[in-house]
DRENGUMI-339302 format. One line per 2 residues: their letters; for each residue x, y, z of C-alpha. Coordinates in steps of 0.5 Angstrom, whole numbers, plus 500, padded with zeros to 3 digits. Layout:
<sites>
A = X/Y/Z | ... .
</sites>
This chain:
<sites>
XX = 654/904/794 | 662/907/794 .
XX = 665/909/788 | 670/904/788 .
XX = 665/899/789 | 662/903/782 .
XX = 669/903/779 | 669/895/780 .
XX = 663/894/778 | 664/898/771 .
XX = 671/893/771 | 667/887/772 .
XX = 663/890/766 | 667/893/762 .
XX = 672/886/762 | 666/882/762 .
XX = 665/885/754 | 672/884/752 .
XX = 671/877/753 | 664/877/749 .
XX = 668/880/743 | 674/876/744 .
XX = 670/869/743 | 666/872/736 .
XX = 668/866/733 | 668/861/738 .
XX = 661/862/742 | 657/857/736 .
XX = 662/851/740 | 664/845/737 .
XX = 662/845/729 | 657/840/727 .
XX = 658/833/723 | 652/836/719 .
XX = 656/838/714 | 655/842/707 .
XX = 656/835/704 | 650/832/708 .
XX = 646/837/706 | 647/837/699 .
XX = 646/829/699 | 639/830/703 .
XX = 637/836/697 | 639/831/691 .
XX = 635/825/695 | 629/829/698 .
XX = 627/834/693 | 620/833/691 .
XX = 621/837/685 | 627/834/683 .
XX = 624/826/683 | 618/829/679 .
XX = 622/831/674 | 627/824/673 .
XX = 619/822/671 | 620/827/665 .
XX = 627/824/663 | 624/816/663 .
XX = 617/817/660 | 623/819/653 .
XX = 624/812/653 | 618/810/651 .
XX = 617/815/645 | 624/812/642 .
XX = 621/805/642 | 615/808/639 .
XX = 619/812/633 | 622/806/632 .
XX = 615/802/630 | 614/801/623 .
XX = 608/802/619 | 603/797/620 .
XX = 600/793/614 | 593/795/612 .
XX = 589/790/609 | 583/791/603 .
XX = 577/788/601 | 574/791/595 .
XX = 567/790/591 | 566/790/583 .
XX = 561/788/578 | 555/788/582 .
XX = 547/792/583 | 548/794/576 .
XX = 544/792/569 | 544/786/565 .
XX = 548/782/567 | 551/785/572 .
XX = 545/785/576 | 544/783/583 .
XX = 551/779/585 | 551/774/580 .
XX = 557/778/577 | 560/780/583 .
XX = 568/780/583 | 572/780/590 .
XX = 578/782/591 | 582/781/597 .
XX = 589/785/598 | 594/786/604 .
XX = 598/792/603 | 605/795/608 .
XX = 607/801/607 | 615/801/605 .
XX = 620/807/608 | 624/810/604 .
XX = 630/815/606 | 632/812/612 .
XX = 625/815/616 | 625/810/621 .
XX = 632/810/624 | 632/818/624 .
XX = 626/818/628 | 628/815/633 .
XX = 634/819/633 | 629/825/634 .
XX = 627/820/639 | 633/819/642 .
XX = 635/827/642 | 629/828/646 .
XX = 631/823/651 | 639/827/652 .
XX = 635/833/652 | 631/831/658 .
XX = 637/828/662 | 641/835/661 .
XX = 634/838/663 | 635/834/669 .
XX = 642/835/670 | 641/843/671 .
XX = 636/842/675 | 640/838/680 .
XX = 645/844/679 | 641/849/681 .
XX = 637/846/686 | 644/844/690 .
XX = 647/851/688 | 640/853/693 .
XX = 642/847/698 | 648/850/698 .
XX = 646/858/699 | 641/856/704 .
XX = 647/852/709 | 651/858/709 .
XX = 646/862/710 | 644/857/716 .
XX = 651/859/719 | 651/866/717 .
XX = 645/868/720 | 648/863/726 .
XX = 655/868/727 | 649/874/726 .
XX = 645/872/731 | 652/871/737 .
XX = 653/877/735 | 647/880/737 .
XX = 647/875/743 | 654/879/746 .
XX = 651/886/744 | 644/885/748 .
XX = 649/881/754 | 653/888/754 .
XX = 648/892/754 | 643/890/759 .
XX = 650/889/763 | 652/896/761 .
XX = 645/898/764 | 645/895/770 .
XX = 651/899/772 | 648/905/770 .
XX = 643/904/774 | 648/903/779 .
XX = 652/909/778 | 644/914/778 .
XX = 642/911/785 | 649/913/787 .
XX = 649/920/784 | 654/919/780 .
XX = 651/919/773 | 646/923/771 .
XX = 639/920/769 | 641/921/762 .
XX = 645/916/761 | 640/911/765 .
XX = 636/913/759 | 640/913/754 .
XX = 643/905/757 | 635/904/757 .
XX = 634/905/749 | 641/902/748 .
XX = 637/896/752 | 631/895/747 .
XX = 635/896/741 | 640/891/742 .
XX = 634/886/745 | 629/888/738 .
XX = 635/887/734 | 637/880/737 .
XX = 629/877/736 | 630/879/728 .
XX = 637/875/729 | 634/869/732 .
XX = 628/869/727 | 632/870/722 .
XX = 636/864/724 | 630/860/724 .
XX = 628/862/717 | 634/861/714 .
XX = 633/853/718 | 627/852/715 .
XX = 629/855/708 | 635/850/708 .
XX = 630/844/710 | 625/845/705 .
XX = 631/844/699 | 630/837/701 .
XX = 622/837/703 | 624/836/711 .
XX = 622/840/717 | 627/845/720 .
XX = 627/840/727 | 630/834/724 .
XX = 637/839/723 | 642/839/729 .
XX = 644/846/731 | 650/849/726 .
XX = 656/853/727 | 657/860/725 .
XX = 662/862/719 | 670/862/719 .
XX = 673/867/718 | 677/867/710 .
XX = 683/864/708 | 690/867/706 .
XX = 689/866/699 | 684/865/693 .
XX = 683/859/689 | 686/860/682 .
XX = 681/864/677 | 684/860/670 .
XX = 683/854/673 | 676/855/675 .
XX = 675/859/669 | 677/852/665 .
XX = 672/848/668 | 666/852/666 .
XX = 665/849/660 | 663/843/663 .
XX = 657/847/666 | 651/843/665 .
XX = 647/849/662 | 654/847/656 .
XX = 651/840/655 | 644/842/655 .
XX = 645/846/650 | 649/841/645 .
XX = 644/837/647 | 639/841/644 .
XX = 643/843/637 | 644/836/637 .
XX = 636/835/637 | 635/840/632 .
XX = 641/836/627 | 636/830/627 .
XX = 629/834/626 | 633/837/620 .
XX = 635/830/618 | 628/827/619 .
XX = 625/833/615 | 630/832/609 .
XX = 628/824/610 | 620/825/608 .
XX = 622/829/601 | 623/821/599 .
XX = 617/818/598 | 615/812/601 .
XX = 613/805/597 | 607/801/598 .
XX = 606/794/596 | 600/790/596 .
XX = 598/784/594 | 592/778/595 .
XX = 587/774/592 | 581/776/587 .
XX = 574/772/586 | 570/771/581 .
XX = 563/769/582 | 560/768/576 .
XX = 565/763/573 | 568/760/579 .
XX = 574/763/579 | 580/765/583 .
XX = 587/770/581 | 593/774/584 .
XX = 593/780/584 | 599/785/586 .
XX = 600/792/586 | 606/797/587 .
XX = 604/805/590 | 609/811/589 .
XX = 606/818/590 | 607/823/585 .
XX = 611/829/590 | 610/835/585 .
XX = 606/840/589 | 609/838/596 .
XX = 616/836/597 | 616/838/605 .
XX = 621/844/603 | 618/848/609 .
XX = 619/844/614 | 626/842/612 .
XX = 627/850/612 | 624/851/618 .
XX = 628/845/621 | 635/848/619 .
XX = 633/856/621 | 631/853/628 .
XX = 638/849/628 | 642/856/625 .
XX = 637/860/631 | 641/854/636 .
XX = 648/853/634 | 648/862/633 .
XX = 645/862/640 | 652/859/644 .
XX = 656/864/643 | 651/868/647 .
XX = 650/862/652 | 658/862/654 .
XX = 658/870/654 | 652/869/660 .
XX = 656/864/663 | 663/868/663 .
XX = 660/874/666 | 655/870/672 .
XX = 663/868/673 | 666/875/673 .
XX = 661/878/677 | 662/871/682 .
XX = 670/872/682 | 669/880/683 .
XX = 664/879/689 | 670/874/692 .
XX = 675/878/691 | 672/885/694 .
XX = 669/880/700 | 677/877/702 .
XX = 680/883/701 | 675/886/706 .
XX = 674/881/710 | 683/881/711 .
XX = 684/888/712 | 679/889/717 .
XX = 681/883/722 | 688/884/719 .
XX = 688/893/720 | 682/895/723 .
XX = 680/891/728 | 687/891/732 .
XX = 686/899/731 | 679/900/735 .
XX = 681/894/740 | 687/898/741 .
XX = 683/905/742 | 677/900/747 .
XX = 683/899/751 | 685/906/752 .
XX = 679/909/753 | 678/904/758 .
XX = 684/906/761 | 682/913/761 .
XX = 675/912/764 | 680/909/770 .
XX = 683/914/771 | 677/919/771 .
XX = 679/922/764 | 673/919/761 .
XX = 666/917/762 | 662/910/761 .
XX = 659/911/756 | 665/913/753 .
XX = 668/907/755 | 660/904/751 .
XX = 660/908/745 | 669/904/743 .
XX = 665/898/745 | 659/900/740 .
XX = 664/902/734 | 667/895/736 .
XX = 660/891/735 | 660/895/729 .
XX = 666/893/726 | 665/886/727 .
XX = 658/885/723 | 663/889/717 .
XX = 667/883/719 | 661/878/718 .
XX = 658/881/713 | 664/880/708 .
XX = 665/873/710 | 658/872/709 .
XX = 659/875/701 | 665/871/700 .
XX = 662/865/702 | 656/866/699 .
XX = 662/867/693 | 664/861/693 .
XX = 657/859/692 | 656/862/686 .
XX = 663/860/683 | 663/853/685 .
XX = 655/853/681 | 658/855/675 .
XX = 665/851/676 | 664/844/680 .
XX = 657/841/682 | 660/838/688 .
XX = 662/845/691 | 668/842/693 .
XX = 671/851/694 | 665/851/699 .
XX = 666/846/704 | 673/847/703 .
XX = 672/853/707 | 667/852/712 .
XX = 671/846/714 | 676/851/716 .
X = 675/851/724 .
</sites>
């Protein structure tokens, strides 16, 4: 082969790799209508963890009704004046005395356990609640890692296209002697390192597919092919107003939901102190004369030794131990937000100031040497190494996108259940 035609075939290659890293964004095609949204209501209405637990938050219906029964009334029959001497022996004597007894609460029992009853039940919901917060956080994860692992394996596509291109010219160039053999090996390695790396991409992919699936207890095969990751917006959303939205945290209501579960246990322990009431009443016969007569009765216990005064102070140190405990909760949340907000901050401000800086330099220094390798003043694998370092410089790009949007996640899981900062940015096209 002539030089020149080696010369076009290098142009060919070398204009063929520009195109690849021109389309980084773009080689995924058309974005999917299989949304962010879609996925999340898919998680919500598929996860079999989840509906085991709404089972949890129903069966708290019974237990109200079941603190709201009253006691049931209990019925005697005592026997008197029998298997004695004289003349009580046999049953020629004998007194029976029917009674009915019902037992009356006294302290308000009845209606503060069923607010036990019902604090169990808000306690459950809330449970619920922070379930489905965290099972959408990870249906949330598992989609931008769908898309991350989309953007990387394009990636590798385009490197393993530019090495088995660049290999082949290289050949090309040994068999006309124009290169040394040293290059072809090099561009041989180069080849399977590109290839290895482009097999852990697409299992990656399909990993990250079946990961995202599960959160729903589907097969991967059901979803359509996704994009890849966009590239991250000008500004950042405003830290006050997502900082003012962390109180509604589901975690927050649980945790009121239980203070207020321990309020009524100390209620309902205070209420025992008062002693309940039985009253009975019924009929006494007498065999030996025939007759019959009322009989009644009023029971107090008499509480000198047992007041329930342990259990009341348990109930109040648990209820202490409870509302001590929010100022804890808040400081967990407000660093999960801090941390989430300085990822963010770090990944845009990576992201923007590579595409914004870096990358124009190193395209800029692709096209010089190009220029050089033209004019004879600079070799392929010059030409190949510009082009590596261009590769590298895009999984830094993609890297910090892929930060900033699993970010947006972490942010949109404390602050709004809905993630409406994530599928705001993966809609941008």
């Amino acid at each position: 082969m002539s030089s020149g035609s080696i010369l076009r075939s290098s142009a060919a290659l070398l204009g063929c790799s520009l195109i690849f890293h021109g389309v980084a964004h773009s080689a995924e095609g058309n974005p999917s209508s299989f949304s962010l949204v879609e996925a999340l209501r898919r998680a919500e209405a598929g996860n079999p963890a989840l509906h085991a637990q709404a089972y949890a938050t129903r069966s708290t219906d019974a237990l109200i009704a079941q603190a709201g029964a009253r006691p049931n009334p209990a019925l005697s029959i005592a026997l008197e004046n029998f298997a004695g001497s004289g003349a009580f022996r046999g049953f020629d004597g004998v007194e029976t005395t029917v009674q009915l007894g019902q037992v009356f609460e006294r302290g308000g029992k009845r209606a503060k356990r069923v607010a036990v009853a019902r604090s169990g039940r808000e306690i459950a919901s809330q449970e619920f609640a922070v379930r489905r917060a965290e099972l959408l956080a990870a249906a949330a994860a598992a989609y931008v890692d769908v898309l991350t692992a989309n953007s990387r394996t394009e990636q590798t596509a385009r490197s393993l296209a530019l090495a088995r291109e660049t290999a082949g010219v290289i050949s090309t160039h040994v068999q006309a002697a124009s290169t040394s053999s040293v290059e072809s090996a090099r561009a041989r390695a180069a080849l399977a390192t590109a290839r290895a790396e482009h097999t852990r991409a697409e299992s990656t992919r399909a990993q990250t597919y079946a990961s995202l699936a599960a959160t729903w207890g589907g097969p991967p095969d059901d979803l359509p092919r996704l994009p890849g990751l966009p590239q991250v917006p000008g500004a950042l959303p405003d830290r006050e107003a997502l900082l003012a939205q962390l109180s509604s945290h589901p975690r927050n209501e649980l945790h009121q939901a239980t203070i207020d579960a321990r309020r009524a246990e100390l209620q309902l322990a205070r209420s025992t102190s008062a002693q309940d009431v039985t009253v009975a009443g019924g009929l006494r016969s007498l065999r030996a004369s025939g007759d019959a007569a009322f009989v009644a009765g009023v029971s107090v216990p008499i509480a000198f030794r047992n007041q329930n005064e342990g259990a009341i102070r348990s109930a109040r140190e648990t209820l202490a131990g409870a509302e001590q405990s929010t100022r804890a909760l808040d400081a967990e949340l407000r660093a999960a937000f801090s941390a989430a907000w300085e990822a963010l901050l770090l990944a845009h401000t990576v992201a923007r100031d590579l595409r914004a800086d870096a990358l124009p330099a190193m395209e800029e220094a692709l096209v010089i040497v190009r220029r050089a390798h033209t004019q004879g003043e600079a070799s392929l694998l010059d030409v190949l190494d510009a082009h590596r370092a261009l590769n590298w410089l895009n999984r830094d790009v993609l890297e910090a996108e892929a930060a900033f949007a699993a970010a947006l996640v972490r942010l949109d899981s404390l602050t709004d259940p809905t993630f409406p900062l994530t599928s705001a940015f993966l809609s941008r096209r």
